[in-house]
LODREN-700927 format. One line per field, with one value per residue: residue number from 0; x, y, z of N, C-alpha, C in turn. Coordinates in Angstrom, 1 decimal. Example, Ala and Ser with C-alpha at 12.3 -4.5 7.8 and 13.67 -1.06 7.14 Angstrom:
<pts>
n	[0 1]
n_x	[13.2 12.8]
n_y	[-5.7 -2.2]
n_z	[7.8 7.1]
ca_x	[12.3 13.7]
ca_y	[-4.5 -1.1]
ca_z	[7.8 7.1]
c_x	[13.2 12.9]
c_y	[-3.3 0.0]
c_z	[7.8 7.9]
</pts>
This chain:
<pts>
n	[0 1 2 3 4 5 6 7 8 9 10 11 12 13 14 15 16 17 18 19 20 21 22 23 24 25 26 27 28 29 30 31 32 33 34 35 36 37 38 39 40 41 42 43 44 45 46 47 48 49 50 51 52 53 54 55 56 57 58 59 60 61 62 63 64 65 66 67 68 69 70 71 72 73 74 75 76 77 78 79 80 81 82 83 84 85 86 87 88 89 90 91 92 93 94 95 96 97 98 99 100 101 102 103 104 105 106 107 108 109 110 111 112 113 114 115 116 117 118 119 120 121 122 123 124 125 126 127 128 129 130 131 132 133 134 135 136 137 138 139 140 141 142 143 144 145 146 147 148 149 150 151 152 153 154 155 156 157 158 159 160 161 162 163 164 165]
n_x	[0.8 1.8 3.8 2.0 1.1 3.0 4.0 1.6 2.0 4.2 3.5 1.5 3.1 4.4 3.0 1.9 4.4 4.8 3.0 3.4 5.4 3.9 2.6 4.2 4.9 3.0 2.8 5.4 4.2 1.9 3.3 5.1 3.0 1.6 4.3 4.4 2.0 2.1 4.2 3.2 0.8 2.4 3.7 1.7 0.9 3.2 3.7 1.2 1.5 4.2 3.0 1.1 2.4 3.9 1.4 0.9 3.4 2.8 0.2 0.9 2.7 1.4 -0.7 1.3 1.3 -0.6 -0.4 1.6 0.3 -0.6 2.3 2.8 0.9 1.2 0.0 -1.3 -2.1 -4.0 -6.1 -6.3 -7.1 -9.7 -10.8 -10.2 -12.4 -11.1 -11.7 -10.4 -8.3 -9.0 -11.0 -8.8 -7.2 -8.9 -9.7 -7.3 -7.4 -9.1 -8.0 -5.8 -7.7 -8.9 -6.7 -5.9 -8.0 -7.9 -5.3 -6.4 -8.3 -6.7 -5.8 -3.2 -0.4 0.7 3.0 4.5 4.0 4.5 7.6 7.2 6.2 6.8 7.7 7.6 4.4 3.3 4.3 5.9 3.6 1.1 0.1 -0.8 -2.8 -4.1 -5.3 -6.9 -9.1 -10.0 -11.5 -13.0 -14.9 -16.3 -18.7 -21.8 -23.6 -21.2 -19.6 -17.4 -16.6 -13.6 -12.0 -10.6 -8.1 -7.4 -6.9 -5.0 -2.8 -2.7 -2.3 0.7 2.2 2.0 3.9 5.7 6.9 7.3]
n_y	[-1.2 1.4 1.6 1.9 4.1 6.2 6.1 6.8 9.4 10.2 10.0 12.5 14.3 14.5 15.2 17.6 19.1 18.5 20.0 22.1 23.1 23.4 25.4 27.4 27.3 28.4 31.1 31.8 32.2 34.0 36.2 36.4 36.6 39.3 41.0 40.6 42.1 44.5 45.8 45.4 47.1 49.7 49.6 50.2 52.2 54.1 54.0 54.9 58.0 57.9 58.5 60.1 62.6 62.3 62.4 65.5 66.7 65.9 67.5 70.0 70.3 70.0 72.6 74.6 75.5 77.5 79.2 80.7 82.5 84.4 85.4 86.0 88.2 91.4 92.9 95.6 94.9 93.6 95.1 96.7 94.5 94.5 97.4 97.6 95.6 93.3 90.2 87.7 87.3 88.2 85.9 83.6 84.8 83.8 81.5 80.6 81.3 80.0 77.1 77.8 77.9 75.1 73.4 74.5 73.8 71.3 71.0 71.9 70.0 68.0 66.2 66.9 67.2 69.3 70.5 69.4 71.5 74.0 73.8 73.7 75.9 78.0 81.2 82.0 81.5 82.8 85.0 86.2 86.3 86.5 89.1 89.6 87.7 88.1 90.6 89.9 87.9 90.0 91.8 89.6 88.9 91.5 91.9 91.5 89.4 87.3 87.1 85.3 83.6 81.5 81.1 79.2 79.3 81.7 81.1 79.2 81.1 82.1 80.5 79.5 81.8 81.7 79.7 80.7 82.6 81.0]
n_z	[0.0 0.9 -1.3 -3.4 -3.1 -3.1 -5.3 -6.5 -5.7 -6.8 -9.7 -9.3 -8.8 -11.4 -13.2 -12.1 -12.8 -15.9 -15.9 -15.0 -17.1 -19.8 -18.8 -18.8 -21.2 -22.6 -21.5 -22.6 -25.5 -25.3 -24.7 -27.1 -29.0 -27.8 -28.0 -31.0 -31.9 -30.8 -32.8 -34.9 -34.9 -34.3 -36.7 -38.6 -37.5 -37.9 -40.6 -41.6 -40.8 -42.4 -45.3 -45.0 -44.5 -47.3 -48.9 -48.4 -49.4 -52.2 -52.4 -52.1 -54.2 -56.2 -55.7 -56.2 -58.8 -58.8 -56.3 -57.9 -59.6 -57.4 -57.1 -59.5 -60.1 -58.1 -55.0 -55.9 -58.6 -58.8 -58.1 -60.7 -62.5 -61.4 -62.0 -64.5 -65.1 -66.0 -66.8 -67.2 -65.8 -63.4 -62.6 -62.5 -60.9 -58.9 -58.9 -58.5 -55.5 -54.5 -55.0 -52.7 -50.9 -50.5 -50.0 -47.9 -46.5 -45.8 -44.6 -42.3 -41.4 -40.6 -42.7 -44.1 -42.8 -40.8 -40.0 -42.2 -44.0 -42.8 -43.4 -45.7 -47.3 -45.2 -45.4 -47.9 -49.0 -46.5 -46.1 -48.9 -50.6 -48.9 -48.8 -51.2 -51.3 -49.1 -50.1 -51.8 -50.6 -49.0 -51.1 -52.2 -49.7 -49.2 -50.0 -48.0 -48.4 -49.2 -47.0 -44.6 -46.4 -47.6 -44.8 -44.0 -45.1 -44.1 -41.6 -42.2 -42.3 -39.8 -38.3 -39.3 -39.0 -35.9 -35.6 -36.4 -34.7 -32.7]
ca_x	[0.0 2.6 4.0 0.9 1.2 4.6 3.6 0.6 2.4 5.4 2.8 0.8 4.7 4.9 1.7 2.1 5.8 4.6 1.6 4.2 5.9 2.7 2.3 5.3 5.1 2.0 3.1 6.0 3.5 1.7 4.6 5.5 1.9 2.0 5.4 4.0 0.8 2.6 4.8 2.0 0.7 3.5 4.3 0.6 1.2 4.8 3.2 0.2 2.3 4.4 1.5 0.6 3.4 3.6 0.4 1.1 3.8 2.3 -0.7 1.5 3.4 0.4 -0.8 2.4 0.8 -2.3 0.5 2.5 -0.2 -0.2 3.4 2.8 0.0 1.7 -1.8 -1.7 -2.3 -4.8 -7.1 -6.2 -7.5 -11.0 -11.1 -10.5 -13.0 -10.0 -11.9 -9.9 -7.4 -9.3 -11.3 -7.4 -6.9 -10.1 -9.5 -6.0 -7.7 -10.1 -7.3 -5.6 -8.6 -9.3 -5.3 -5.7 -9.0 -7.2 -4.6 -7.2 -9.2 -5.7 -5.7 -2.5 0.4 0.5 4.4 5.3 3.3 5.2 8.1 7.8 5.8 7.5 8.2 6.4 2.7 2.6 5.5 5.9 1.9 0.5 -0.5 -2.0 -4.0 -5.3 -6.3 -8.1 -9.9 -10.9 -12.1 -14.2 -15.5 -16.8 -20.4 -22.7 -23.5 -19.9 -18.8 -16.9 -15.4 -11.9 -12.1 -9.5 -6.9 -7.1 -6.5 -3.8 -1.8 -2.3 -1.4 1.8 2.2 2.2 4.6 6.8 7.0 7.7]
ca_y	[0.0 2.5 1.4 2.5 5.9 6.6 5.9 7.8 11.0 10.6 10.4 13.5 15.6 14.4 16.0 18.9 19.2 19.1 21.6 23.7 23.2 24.3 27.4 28.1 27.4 29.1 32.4 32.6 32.2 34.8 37.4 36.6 37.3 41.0 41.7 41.2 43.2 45.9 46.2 45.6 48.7 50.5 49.6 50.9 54.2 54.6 54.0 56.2 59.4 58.8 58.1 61.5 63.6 62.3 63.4 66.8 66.9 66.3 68.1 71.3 70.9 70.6 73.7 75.8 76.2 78.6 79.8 81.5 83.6 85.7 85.7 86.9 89.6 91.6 93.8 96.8 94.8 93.0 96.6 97.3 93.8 94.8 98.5 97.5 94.1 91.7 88.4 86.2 87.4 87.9 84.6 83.2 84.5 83.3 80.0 80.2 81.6 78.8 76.0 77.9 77.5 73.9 72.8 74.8 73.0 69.7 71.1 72.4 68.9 67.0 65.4 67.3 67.0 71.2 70.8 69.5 72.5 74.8 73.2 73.6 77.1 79.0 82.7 82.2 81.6 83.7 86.3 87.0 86.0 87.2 90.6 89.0 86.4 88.7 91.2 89.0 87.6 91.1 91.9 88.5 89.3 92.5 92.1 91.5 87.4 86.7 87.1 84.0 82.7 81.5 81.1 78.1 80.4 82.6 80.0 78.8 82.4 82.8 79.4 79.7 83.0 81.0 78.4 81.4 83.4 80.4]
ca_z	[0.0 0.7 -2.2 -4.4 -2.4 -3.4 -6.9 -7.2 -5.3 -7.8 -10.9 -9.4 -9.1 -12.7 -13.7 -11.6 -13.4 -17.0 -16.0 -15.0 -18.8 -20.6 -18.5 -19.2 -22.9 -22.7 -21.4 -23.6 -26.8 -25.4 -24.6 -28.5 -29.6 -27.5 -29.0 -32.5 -31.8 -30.7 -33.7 -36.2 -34.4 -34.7 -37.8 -39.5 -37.2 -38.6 -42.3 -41.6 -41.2 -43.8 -46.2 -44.7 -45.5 -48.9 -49.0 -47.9 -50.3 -53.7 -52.3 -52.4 -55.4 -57.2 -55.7 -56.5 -59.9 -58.4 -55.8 -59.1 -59.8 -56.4 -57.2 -60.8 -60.0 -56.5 -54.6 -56.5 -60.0 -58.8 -58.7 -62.1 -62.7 -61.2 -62.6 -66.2 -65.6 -66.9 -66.3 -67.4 -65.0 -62.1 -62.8 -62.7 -59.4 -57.9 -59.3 -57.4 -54.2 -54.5 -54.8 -51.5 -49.7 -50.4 -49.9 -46.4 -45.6 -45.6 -43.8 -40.8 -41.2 -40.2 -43.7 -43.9 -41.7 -40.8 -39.7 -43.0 -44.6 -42.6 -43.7 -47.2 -47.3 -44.8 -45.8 -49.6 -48.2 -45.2 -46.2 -50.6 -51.1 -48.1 -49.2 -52.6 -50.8 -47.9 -50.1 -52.8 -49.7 -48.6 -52.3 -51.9 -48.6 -49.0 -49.8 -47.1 -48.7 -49.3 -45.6 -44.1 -47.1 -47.1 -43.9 -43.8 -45.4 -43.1 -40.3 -42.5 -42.1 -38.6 -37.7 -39.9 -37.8 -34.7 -35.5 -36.9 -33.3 -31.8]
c_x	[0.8 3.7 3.5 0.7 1.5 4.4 2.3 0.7 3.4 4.3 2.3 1.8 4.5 3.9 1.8 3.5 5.5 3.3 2.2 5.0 5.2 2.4 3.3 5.5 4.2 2.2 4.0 5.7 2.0 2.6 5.1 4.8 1.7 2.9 4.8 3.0 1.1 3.4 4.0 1.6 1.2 3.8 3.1 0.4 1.9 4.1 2.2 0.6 3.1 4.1 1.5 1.2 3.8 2.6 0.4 2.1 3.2 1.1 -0.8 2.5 2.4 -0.4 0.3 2.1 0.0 -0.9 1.2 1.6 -0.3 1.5 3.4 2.3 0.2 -0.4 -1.9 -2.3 -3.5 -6.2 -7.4 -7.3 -9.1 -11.7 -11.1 -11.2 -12.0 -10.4 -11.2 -8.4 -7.7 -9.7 -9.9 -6.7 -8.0 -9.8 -8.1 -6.1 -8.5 -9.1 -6.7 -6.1 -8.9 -7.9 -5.7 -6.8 -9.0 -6.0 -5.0 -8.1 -7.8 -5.6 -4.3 -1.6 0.7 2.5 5.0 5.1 4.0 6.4 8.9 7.1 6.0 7.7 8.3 5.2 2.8 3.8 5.2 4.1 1.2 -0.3 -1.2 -3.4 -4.5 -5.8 -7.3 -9.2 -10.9 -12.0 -13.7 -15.1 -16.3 -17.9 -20.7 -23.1 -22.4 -19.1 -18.5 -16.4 -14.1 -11.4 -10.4 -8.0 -6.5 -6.3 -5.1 -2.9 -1.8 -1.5 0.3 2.9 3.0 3.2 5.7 7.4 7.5 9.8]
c_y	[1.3 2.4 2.4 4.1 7.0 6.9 6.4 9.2 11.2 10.9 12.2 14.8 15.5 15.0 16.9 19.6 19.5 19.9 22.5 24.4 23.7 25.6 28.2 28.2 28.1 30.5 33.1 32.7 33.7 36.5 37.4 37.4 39.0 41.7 42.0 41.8 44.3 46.2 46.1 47.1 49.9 50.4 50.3 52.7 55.0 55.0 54.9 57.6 59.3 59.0 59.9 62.6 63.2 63.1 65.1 67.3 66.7 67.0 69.7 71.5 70.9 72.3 74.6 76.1 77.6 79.5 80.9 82.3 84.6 85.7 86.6 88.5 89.7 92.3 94.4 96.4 94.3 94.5 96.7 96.1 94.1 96.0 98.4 96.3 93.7 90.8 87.6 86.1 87.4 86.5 83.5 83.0 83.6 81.8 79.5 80.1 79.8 77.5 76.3 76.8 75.7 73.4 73.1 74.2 71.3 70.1 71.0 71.2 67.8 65.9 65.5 67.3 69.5 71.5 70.8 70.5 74.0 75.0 73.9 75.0 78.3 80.2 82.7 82.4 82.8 84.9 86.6 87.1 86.6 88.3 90.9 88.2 86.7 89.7 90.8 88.7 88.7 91.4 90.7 88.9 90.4 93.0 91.0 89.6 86.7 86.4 85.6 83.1 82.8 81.1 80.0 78.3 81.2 81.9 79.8 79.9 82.3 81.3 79.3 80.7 82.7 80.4 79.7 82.2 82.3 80.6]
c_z	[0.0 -0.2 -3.7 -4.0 -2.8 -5.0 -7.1 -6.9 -6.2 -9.3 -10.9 -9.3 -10.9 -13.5 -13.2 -12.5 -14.9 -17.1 -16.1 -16.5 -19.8 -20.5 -19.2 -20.7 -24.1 -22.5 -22.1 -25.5 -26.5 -25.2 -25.9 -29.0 -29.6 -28.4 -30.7 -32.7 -32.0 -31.9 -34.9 -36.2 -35.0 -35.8 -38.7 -38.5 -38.0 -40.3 -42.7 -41.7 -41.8 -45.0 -46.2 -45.0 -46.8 -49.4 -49.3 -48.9 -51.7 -53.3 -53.0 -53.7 -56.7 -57.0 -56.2 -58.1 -59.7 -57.3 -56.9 -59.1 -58.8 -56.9 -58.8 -60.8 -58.1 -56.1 -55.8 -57.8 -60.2 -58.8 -59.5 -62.6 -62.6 -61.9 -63.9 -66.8 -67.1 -66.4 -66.3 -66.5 -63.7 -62.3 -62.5 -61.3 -58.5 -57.5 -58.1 -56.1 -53.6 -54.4 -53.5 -50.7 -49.5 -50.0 -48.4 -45.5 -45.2 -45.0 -42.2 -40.4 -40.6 -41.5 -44.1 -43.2 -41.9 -40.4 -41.0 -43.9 -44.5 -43.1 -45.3 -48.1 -46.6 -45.1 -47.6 -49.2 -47.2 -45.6 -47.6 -50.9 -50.2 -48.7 -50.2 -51.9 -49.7 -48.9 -51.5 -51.8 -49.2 -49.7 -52.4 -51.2 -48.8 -49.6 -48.8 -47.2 -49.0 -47.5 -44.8 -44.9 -46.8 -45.6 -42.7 -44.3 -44.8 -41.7 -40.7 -42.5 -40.8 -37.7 -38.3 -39.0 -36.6 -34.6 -35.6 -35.7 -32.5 -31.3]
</pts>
């Protein structure tokens, strides 16, 4: 009898013993699993922003076409443009104002990365153009049913502003 004892307390070590080998072969199949979670993760974060600044980049080199024309026509020409109704010149700017605004409303929606924007517009946008592209906006603005266009251009100067003071 204490034979059978001996031998059924040695069996139940030896069960207890390869339990313990499972846990263990179990905990280190899930400490793998975590690890590769986490870098999947990480890996569609990483790829998500630089997706994003790509983005951001051809976004603006397609705009730098519509950008030229505030660079072509400084304020003062843009007047002349209105006083001698030249359509096809104002219509030109508008067009350009209008691509701004849409570039800067994917900037202010986060579709944009706004660092790399600063980046790569720096002291053109908010400095050489500035003074074209605030006072086309005023021009726009200044009837009574036009009021609050652009709105996202505007954001996009003063936020530029901000980063620039820093």
């Amino acid at each position: 009898m204490a034979g059978s004892r001996q031998k059924a307390i040695c069996e139940e070590c030896l069960y207890l013993v390869s339990m313990k080998g499972d846990v263990i072969e179990l905990s280190i199949s899930i400490i793998i699993s975590i690890c590769s979670l986490t870098f999947s993760i990480m890996t569609f974060v990483i790829s998500f922003y630089i997706e994003r600044n790509k983005m951001t980049i051809d976004a603006y080199r397609a705009l730098q076409k519509y950008l030229y024309a505030f660079y072509e026509y400084p304020k003062g020409e843009i007047e002349d443009f209105i006083s001698a109704n030249d359509d096809e010149e104002y219509k030109a700017l508008s067009t350009s104002l209008a691509e701004i605004e849409f570039f800067a409303t994917g900037v202010r929606s986060h579709i944009y990365n706004s660092r790399v924007v600063y980046k790569l517009a720096h002291g053109f946008i908010d400095g050489t153009l500035r003074g074209g592209i605030e006072h086309m906006i005023g021009l726009k603005n200044r009837y009574p049913d036009k009021k609050g266009f652009y709105q996202d251009t505007l954001w996009l100067l003063k936020k530029m502003d901000k980063k620039s003071k820093r």
